[in-house]
DSSP file (Angstrom, degrees, kcal/mol; ACC not computed):
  #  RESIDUE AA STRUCTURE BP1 BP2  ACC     N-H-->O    O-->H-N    N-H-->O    O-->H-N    TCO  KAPPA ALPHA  PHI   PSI    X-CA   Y-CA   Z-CA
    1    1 A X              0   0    0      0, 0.0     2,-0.4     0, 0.0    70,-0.1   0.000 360.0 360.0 360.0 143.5    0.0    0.0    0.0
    2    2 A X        -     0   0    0      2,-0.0     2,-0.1    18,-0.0     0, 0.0  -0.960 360.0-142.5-135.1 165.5    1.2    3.5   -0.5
    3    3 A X        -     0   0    0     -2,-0.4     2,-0.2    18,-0.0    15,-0.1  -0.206  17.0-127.3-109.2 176.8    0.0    6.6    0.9
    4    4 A X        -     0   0    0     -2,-0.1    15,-0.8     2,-0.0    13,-0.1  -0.664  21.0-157.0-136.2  63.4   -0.1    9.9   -1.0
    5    5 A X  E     -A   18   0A   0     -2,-0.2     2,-0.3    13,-0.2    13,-0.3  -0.411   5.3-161.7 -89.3 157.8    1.5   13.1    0.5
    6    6 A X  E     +A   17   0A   0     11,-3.4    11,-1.7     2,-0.0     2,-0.3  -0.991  11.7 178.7-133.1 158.2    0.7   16.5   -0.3
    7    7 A X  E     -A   16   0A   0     -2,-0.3     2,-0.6     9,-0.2     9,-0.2  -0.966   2.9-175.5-140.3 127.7    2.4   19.4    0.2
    8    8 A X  E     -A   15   0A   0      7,-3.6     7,-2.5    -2,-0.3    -2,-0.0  -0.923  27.1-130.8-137.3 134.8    1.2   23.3   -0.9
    9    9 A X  E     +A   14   0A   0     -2,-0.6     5,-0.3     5,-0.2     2,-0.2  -0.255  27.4 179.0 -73.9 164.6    3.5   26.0   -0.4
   10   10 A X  E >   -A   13   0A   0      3,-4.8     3,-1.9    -2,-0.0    -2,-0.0  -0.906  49.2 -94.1-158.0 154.5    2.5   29.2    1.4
   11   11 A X  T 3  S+     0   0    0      1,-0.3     3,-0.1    -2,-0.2    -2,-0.0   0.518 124.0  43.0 -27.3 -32.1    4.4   32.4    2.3
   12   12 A X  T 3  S-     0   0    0      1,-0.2    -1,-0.3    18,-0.0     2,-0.3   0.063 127.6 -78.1-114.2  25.6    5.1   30.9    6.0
   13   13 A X  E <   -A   10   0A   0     -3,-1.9    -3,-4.8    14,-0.1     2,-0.4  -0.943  67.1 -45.2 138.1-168.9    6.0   27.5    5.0
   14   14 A X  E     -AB   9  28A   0     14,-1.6    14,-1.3    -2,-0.3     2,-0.2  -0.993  27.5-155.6-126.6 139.9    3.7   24.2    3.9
   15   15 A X  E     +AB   8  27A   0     -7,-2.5    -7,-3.6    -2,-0.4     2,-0.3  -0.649  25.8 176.1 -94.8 159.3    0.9   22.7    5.0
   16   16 A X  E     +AB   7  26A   0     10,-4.1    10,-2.1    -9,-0.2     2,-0.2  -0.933  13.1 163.8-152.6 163.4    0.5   18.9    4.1
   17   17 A X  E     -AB   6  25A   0    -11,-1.7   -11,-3.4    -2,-0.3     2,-0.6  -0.883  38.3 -96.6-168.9-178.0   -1.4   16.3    4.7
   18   18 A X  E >   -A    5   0A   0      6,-0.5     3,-1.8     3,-0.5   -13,-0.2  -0.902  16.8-151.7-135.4  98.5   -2.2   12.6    3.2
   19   19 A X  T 3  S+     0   0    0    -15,-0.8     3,-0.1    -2,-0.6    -1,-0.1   0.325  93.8  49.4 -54.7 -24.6   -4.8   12.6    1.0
   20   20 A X  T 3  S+     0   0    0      1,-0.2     2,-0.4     4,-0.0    -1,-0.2   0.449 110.8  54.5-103.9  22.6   -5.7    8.5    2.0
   21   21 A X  S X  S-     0   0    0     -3,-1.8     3,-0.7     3,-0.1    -3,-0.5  -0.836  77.5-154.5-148.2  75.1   -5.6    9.2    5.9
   22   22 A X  T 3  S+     0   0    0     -2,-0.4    -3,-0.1     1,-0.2    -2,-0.0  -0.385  87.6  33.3 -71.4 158.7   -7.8   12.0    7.3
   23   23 A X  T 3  S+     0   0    0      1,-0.1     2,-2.7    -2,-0.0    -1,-0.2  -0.573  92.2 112.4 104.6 -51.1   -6.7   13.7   10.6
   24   24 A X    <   +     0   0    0     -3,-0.7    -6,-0.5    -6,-0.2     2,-0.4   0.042  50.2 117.2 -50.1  64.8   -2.8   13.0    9.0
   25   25 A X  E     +B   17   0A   0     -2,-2.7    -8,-0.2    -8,-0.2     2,-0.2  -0.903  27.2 145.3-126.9 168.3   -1.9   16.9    8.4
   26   26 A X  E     -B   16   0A   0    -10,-2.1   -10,-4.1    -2,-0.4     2,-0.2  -0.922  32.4-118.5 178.1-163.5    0.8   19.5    9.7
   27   27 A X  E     -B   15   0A   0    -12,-0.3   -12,-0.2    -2,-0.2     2,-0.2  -0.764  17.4-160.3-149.6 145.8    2.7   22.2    8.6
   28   28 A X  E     -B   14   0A   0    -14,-1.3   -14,-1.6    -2,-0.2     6,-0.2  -0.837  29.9-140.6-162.0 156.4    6.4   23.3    8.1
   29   29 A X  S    S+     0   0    0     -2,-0.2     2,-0.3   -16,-0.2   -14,-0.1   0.588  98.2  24.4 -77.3   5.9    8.4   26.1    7.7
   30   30 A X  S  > S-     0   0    0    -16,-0.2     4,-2.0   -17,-0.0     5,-0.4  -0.997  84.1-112.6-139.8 116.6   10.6   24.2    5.0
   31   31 A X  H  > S+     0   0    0     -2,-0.3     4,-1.1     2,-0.2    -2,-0.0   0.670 122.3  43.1   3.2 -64.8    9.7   21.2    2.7
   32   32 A X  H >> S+     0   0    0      2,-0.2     3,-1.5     1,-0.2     4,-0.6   0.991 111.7  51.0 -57.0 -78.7   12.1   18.9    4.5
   33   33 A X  H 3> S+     0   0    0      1,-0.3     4,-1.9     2,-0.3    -2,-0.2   0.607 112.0  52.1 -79.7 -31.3   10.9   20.3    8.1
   34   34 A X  H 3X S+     0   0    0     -4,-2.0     4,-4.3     1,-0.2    -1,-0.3   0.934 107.0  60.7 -92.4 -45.1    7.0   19.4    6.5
   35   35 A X  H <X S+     0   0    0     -3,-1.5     4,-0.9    -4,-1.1    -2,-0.3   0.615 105.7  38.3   4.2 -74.1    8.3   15.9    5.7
   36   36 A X  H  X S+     0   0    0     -4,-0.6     4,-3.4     2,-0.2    -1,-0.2   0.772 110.3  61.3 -71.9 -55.7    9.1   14.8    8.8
   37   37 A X  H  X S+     0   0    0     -4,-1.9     4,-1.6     1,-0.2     3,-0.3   0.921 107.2  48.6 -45.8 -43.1    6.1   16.5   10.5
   38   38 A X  H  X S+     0   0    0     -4,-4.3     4,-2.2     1,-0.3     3,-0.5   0.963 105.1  52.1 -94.9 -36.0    4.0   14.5    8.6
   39   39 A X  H  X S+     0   0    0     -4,-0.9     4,-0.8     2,-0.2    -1,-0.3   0.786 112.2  50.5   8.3 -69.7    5.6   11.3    9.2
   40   40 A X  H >X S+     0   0    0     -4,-3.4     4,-1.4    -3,-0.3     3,-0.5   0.935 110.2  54.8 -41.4 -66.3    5.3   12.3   12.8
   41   41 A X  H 3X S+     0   0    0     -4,-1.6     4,-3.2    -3,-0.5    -2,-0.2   0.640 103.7  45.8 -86.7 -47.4    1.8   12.9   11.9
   42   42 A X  H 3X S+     0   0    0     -4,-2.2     4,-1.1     2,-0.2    -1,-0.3   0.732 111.4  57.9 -73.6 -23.5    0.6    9.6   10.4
   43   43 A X  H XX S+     0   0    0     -4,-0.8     4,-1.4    -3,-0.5     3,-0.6   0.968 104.9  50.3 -45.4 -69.1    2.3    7.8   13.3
   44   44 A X  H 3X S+     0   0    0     -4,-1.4     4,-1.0     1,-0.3    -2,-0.2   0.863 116.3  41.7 -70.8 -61.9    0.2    9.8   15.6
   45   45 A X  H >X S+     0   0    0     -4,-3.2     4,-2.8     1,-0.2     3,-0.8   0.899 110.8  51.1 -57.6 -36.7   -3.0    8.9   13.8
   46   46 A X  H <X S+     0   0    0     -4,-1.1     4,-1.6    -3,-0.6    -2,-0.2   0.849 113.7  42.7 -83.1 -33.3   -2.5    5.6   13.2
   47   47 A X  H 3< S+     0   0    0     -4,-1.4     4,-0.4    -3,-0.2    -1,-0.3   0.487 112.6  56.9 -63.2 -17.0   -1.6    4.7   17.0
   48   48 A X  H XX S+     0   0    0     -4,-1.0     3,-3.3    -3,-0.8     4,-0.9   0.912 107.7  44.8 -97.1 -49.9   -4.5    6.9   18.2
   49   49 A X  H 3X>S+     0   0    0     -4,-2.8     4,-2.2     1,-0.3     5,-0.8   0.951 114.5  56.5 -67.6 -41.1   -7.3    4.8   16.0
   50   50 A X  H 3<5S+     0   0    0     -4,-1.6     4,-0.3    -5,-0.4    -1,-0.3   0.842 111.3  36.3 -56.9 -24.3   -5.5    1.9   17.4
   51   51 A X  H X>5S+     0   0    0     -3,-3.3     3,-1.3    -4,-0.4     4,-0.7   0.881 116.7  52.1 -90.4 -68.5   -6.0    2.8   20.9
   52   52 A X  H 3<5S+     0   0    0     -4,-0.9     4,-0.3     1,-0.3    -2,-0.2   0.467 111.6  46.7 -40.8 -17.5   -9.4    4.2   20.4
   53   53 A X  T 3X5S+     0   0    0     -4,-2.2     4,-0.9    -5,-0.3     3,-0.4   0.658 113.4  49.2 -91.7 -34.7  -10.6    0.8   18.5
   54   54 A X  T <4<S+     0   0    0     -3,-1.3    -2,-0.3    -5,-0.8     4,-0.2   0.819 106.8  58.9 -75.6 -12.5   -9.0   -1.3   21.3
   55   55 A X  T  < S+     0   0    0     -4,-0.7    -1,-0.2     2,-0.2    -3,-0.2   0.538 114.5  34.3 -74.1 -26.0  -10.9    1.1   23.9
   56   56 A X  T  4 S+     0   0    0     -3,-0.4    -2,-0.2    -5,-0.4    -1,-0.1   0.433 114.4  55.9-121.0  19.6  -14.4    0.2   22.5
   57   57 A X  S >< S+     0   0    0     -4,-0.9     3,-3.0     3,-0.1    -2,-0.2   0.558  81.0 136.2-101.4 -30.1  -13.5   -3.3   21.7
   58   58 A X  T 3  S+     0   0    0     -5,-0.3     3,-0.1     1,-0.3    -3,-0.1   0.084  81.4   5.2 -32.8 120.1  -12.4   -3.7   25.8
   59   59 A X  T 3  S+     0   0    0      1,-0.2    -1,-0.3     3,-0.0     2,-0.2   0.521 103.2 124.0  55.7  17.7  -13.7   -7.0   26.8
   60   60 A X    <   -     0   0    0     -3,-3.0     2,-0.6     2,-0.0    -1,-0.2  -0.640  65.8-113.6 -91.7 166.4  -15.1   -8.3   23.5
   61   61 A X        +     0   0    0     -2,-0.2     2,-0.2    -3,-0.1    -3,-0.0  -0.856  54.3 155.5 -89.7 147.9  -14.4  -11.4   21.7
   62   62 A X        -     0   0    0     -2,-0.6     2,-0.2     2,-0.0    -3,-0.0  -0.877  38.9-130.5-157.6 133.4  -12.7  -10.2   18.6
   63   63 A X        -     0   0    0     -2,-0.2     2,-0.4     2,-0.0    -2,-0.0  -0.645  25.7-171.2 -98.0 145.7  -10.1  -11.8   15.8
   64   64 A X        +     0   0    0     -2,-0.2     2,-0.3     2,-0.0    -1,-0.0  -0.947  13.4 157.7-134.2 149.6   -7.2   -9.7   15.0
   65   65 A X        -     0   0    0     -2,-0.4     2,-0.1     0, 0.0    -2,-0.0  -0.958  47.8 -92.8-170.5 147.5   -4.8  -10.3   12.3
   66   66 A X        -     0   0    0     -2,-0.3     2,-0.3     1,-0.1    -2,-0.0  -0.622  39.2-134.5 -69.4 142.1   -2.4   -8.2   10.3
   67   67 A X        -     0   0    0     -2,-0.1     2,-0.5     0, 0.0    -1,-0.1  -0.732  18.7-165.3-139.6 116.2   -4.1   -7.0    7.2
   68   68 A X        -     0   0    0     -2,-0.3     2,-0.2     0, 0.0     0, 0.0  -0.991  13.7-153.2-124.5 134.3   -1.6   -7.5    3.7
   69   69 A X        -     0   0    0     -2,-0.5     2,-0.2     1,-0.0     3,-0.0  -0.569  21.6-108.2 -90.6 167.2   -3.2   -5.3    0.8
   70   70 A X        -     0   0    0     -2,-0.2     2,-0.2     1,-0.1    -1,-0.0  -0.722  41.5 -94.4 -87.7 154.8   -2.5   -6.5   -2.8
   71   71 A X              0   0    0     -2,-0.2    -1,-0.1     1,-0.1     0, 0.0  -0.332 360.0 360.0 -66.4 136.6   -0.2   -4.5   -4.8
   72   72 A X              0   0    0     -2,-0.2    -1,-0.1    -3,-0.0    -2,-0.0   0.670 360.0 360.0-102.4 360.0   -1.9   -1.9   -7.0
């Protein structure tokens, strides 16, 4: 699977975000600097939906299994 970033300059920087992954955005004052942040940033989401599904899953039965997409 691949992700999609995008990045649109503005006078103070870029904002950026990932087009297959709402919530994923941030901001930087450099290209590189916007990069990283969003990195950061897709970490952040992807560990908060994880806690937040294992919080309203707490004390159900439920199968988990790693999820492999096919190549596109």
């Amino acid at each position: 699977m691949q992700l999609t970033a995008v990045f649109k300059k503005f006078p103070e920087g870029y904002a950026a975000f990932v087009e297959e992954l709402p919530g994923a955005n941030t901001q930087g004052r450099t290209l590189k600097e916007a990069r990283k942040n969003l990195a950061e940033a897709v970490q952040l989401v992807l560990e908060a939906n994880r806690q937040l599904a294992e919080e309203s899953l707490a004390g159900e039965e439920v199968i988990r299994e790693p999820l492999a997409l096919p190549a596109s």
